[in-house]
TIGUTI-140557 format. One record per residue (C-alpha): x, y, z. Coordinates in steps of 0.02 Angstrom, whole numbers, plus 32768, in hexadecimal, padded with zeros to 4 digits. Layout:
BEGIN
u v w
X Y Z
...
REM end
This chain:
BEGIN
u v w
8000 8000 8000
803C 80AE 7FD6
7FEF 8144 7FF3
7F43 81AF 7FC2
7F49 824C 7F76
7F01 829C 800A
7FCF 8278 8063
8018 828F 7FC5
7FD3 834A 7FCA
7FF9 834E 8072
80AD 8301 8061
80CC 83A8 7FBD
8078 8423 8040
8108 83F2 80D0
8194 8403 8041
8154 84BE 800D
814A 84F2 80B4
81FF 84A7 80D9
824F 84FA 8039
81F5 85B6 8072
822B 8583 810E
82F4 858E 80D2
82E1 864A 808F
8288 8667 8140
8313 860E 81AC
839B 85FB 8147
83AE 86AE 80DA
8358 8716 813F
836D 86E2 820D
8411 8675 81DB
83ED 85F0 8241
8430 857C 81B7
8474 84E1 8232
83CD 84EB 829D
8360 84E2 8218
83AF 8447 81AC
83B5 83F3 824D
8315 8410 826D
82D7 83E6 81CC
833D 833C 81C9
82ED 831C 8270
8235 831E 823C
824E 82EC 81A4
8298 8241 81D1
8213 8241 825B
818D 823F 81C6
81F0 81BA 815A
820B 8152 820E
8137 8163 822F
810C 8130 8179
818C 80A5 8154
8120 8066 820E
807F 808B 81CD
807B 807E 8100
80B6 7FC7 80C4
8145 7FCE 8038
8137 808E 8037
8203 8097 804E
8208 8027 7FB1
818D 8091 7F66
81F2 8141 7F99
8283 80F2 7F4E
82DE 80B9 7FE6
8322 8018 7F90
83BC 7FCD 7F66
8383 7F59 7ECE
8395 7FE5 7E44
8413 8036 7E98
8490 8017 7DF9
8421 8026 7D6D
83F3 80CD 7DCF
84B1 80F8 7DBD
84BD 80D2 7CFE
8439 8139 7CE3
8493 81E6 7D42
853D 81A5 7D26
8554 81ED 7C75
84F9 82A0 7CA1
8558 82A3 7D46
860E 8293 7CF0
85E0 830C 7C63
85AF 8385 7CE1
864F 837E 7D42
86B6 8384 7C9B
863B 843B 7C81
8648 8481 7D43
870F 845E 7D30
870B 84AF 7C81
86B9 855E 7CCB
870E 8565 7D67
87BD 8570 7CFD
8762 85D2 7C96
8727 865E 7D1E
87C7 8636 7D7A
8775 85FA 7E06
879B 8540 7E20
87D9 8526 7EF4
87FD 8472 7F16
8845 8470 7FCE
8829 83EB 8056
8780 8422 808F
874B 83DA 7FFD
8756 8326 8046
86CC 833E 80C4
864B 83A6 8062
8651 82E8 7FD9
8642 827F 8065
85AE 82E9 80DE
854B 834B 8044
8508 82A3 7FFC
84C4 8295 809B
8468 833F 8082
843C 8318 7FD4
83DE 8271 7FFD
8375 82DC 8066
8360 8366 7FE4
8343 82D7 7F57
82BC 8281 7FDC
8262 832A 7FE7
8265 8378 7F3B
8276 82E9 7EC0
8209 825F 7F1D
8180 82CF 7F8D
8174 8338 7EEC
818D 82E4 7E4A
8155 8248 7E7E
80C4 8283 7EDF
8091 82F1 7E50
8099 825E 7DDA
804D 81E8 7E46
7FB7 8243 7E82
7FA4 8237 7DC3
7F4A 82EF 7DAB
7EF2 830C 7CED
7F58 8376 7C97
7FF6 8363 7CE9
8061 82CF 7C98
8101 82A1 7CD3
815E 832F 7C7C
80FA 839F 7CEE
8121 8346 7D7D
81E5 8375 7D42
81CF 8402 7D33
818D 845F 7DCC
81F9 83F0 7E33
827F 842D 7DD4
824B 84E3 7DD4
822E 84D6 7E9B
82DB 848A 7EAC
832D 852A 7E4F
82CA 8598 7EB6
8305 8556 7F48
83B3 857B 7F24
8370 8638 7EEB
83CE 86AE 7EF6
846C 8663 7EB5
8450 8675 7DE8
84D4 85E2 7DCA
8494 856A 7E59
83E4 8592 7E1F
83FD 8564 7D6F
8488 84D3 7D99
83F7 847A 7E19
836E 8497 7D9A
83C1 8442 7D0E
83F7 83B3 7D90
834F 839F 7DD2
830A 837F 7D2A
836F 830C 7D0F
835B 82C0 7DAF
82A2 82A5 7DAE
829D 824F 7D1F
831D 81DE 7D56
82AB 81C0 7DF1
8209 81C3 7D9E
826F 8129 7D3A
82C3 80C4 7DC9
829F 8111 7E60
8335 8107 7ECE
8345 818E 7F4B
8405 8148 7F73
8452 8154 7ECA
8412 8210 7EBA
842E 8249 7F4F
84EF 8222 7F3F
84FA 826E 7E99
849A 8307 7EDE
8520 831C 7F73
85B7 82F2 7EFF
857C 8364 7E5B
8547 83DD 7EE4
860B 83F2 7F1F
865B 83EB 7E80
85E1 8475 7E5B
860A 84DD 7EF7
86C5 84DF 7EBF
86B6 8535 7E1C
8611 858A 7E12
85F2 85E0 7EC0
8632 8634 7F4D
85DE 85CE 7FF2
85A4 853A 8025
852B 84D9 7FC2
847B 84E9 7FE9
REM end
């Protein structure tokens, strides 16, 4: 059993309200550590009290390590022709900073990104395409996923452009396999090797 369309709505409410809740907490109050914490928090609360209360709705989210490699041949291809490209413009803008602090952002932000990949991609595009809405396919789905994943990032033109692109491509990969582990890694990985060319803070 997976859910109705009356969570699903429910589940897309809870993610707006999160990603308004970033330019509240995060741009405007800078209380960026408290609120991913607290974010993480209930949001693995939720996941905990549905994985106890929805049968095979883990599966369903794309918690699953079956098509965990077909996942990866799917993204693998995008994902190394969009490190050759961020490497390209940062020695083009002069602005490519490798140093040791490096290491930990690969190994933690994947962490970050399943979360962000759990929230955007599955909550959003899958919702959208499961609650199976006439008049929007599964391009439309995509797209406002993708379009609320750039906005998130707002106001950062590069980042908001750079996640928009990537979370096209990302919910179609999910919409086609569904695994939450493969794209959250990429996320976290493409999301440093971003941050070193292309901008000037952490990645959000």
């Amino acid at each position: 059993m997976t859910s109705n369309n009356k969570t699903r709505l429910f589940e897309i409410i809870a993610v707006l309200i999160t990603a308004a809740g970033r330019f509240l907490f995060i741009d405007y109050l800078n209380w960026r550590l408290s609120y991913i914490s607290i974010a993480i928090i209930l949001w693995a609360g939720y996941v905990v009290y549905r994985s106890r209360t929805t049968t095979g709705i883990l599966h369903h989210w794309g918690f699953r390590k079956d098509n965990f490699i077909k996942a990866v041949r799917l993204i693998l291809p995008f994902g190394l022709l969009a490190i050759c490209a961020f490497m390209a413009i940062g020695w083009y803008r002069s602005t490519l900073n490798i140093t040791w602090h490096f290491i930990p952002v690969l190994l933690l932000y994947p962490l970050w990104g399943v979360v962000q990949q759990f929230l955007v991609i599955t909550l959003m595009a899958g919702n959208l395409q499961d609650m199976q809405l006439p008049g929007l396919h599964k391009a439309g789905a995509i797209l406002l996923s993708a379009i609320l994943f750039g906005l998130i990032h707002y106001p950062s033109p590069w980042l908001m452009s750079g996640t928009f692109l990537l979370a096209l491509f990302y919910s179609w990969v999910y919409l086609k396999e569904r695994n939450i582990y493969a794209l959250g890694i990429f996320h976290g990985w493409l999301g440093a090797l971003f941050f070193i060319p292309l901008s000037a803070g952490i990645p959000s």
